[in-house]
C-alpha positions as CSV (number, residue, x, y, z in Angstrom):
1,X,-6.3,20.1,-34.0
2,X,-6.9,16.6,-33.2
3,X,-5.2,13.6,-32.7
4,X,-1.2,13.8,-32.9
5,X,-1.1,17.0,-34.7
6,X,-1.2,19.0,-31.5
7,X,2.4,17.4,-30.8
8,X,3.9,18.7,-33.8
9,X,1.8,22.5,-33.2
10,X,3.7,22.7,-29.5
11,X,6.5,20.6,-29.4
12,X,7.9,22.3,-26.4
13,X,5.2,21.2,-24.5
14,X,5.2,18.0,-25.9
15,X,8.8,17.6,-24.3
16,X,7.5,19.2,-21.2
17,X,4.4,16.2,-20.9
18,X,6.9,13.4,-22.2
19,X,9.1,14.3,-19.5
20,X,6.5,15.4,-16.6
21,X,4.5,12.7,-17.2
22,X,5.1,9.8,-19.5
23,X,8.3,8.5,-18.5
24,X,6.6,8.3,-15.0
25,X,3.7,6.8,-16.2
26,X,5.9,3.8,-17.7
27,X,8.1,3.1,-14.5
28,X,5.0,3.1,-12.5
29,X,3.7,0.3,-14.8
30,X,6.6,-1.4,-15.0
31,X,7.3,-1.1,-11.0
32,X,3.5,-2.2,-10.5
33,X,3.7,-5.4,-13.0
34,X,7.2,-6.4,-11.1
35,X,6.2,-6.4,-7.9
36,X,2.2,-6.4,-7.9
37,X,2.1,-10.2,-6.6
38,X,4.1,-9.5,-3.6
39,X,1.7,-7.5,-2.0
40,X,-0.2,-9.8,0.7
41,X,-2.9,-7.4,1.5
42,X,-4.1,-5.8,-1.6
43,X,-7.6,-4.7,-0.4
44,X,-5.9,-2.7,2.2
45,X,-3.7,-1.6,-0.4
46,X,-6.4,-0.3,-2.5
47,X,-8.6,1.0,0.0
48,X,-5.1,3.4,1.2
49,X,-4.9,4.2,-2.6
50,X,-8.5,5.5,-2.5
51,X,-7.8,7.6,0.8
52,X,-5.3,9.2,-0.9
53,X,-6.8,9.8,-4.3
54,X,-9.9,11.2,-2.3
55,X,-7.3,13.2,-0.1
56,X,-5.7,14.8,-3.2
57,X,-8.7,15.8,-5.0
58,X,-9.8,17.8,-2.0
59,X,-6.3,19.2,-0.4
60,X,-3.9,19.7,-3.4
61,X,-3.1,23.1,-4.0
62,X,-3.3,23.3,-8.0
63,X,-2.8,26.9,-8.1
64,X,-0.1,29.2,-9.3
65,X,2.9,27.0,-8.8
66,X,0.7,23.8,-9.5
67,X,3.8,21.4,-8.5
68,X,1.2,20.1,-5.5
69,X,4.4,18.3,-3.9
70,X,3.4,17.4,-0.9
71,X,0.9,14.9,-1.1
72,X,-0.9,12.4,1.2
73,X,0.8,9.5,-0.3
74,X,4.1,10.8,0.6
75,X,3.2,10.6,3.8
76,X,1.4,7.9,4.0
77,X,3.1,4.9,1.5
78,X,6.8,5.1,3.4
79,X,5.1,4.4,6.7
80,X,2.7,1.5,5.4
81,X,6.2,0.4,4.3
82,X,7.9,0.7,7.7
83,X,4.7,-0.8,9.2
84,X,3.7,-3.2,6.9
85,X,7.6,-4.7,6.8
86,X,7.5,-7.6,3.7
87,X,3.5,-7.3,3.2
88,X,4.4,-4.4,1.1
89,X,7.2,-3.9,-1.1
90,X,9.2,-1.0,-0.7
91,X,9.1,-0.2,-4.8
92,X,5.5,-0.3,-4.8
93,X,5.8,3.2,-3.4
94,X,6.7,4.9,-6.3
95,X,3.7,3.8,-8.8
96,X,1.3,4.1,-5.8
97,X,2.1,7.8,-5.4
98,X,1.9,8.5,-9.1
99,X,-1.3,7.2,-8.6
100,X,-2.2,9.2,-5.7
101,X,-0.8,12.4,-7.9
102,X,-2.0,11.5,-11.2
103,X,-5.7,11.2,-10.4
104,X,-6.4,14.4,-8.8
105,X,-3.7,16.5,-11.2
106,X,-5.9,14.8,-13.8
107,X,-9.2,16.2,-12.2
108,X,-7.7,19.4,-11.5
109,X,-6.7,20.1,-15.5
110,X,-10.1,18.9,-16.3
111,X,-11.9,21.8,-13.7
112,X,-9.8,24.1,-15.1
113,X,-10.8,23.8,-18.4
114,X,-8.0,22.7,-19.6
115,X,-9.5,19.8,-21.6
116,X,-11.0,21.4,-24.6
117,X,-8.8,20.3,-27.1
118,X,-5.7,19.3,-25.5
119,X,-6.1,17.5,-22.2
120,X,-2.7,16.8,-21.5
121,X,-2.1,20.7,-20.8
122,X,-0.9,21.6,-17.3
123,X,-0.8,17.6,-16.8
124,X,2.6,16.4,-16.1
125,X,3.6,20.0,-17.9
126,X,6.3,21.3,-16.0
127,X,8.4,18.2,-17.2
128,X,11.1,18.1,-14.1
129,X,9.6,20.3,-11.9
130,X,6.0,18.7,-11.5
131,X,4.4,17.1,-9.3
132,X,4.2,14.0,-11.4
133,X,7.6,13.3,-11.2
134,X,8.8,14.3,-8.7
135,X,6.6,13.2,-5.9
136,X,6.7,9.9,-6.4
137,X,10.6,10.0,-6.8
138,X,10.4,11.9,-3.3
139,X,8.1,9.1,-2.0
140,X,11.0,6.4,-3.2
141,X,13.6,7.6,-1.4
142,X,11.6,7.7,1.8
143,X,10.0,4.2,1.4
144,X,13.6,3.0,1.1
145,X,14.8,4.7,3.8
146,X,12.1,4.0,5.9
147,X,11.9,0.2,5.1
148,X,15.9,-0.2,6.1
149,X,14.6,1.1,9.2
150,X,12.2,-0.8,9.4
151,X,14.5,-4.0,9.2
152,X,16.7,-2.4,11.8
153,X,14.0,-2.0,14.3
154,X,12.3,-5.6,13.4
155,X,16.0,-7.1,13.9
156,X,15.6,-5.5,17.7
157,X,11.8,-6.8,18.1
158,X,9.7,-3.6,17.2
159,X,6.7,-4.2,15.3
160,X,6.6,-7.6,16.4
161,X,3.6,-9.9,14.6
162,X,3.9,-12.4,17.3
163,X,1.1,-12.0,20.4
164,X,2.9,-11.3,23.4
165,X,2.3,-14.1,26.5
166,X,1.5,-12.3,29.7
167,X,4.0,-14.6,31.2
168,X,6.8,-13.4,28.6
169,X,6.0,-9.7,29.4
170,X,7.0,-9.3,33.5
171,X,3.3,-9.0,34.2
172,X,3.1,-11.2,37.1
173,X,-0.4,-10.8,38.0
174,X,-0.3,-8.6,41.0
175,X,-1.1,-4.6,41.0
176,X,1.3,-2.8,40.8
177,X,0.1,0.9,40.8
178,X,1.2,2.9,43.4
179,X,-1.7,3.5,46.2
């Protein structure tokens, strides 16, 4: 079977994909077209996406449970956010960890052979209950979390951009270590 006829053969699975992985596919775009210009460092972006594409291919458990939920992008995209404040929006997390997931789920199915005749078996498969959708949804919720916290902790003069005068820091020039 070729083409669209494989839908119709295994509807089930069908569901399954549209759910596990299509829907997620189409908020990450639309999350990445709203708020790619906002982004004021994008090669560091994309050199973190890389990391953890490269990260995934080589730690993801895609065994028996194949959910691989704990990824290094949901590690790794809420604390750019708390770090990175404004320079990276907080929504940008979710279509950057589908990313992250997609990529290596994507080389997994194919070393598993699972390409030869319908590729999108095992990707996105488990429909609710994969990886696809729900680690970036997981990833989200900490971003969001973690960039309020971020504003709370800037509002008290953490993470401060500004360089820091030795005069403003109660350095007064003289050693001070105990003899």
């Amino acid at each position: 079977m070729h083409g669209i006829d494989w839908i119709f053969a295994d509807y089930p699975n069908a569901l399954r994909t549209l759910v596990g992985f299509i829907i997620p596919c189409l908020v990450s775009f639309g999350l990445f077209l709203k708020y790619v210009r906002q982004i004021k460092d994008p090669q560091t972006i994309l050199g973190f996406l890389l990391f953890t594409v490269t990260l995934g291919l080589f730690t993801q458990y895609w065994g028996i449970t194949g959910l691989h939920l704990f990824t290094g992008g949901f590690v790794l995209w809420p604390v750019l956010i708390l770090l990175l404040g404004d320079r990276l929006p907080w929504p940008m997390a979710y279509p950057l960890a589908f990313v992250g997931t997609f990529i290596p789920d994507l080389y997994g199915a194919g070393i598993a052979n699972h390409w030869t005749g319908r590729w999108f078996f095992g990707v996105g498969g488990a429909s609710f209950h994969d990886g696809l959708f729900l680690v970036p949804l997981e990833t989200l919720v900490a971003a969001a979390l973690l960039h309020h916290i971020g504003i709370y902790l800037r509002k008290r003069g953490y993470f401060d951009r500004r360089a820091i005068l030795p005069e403003h820091s109660g350095f007064n020039g003289i050693d001070q270590r105990s003899k």
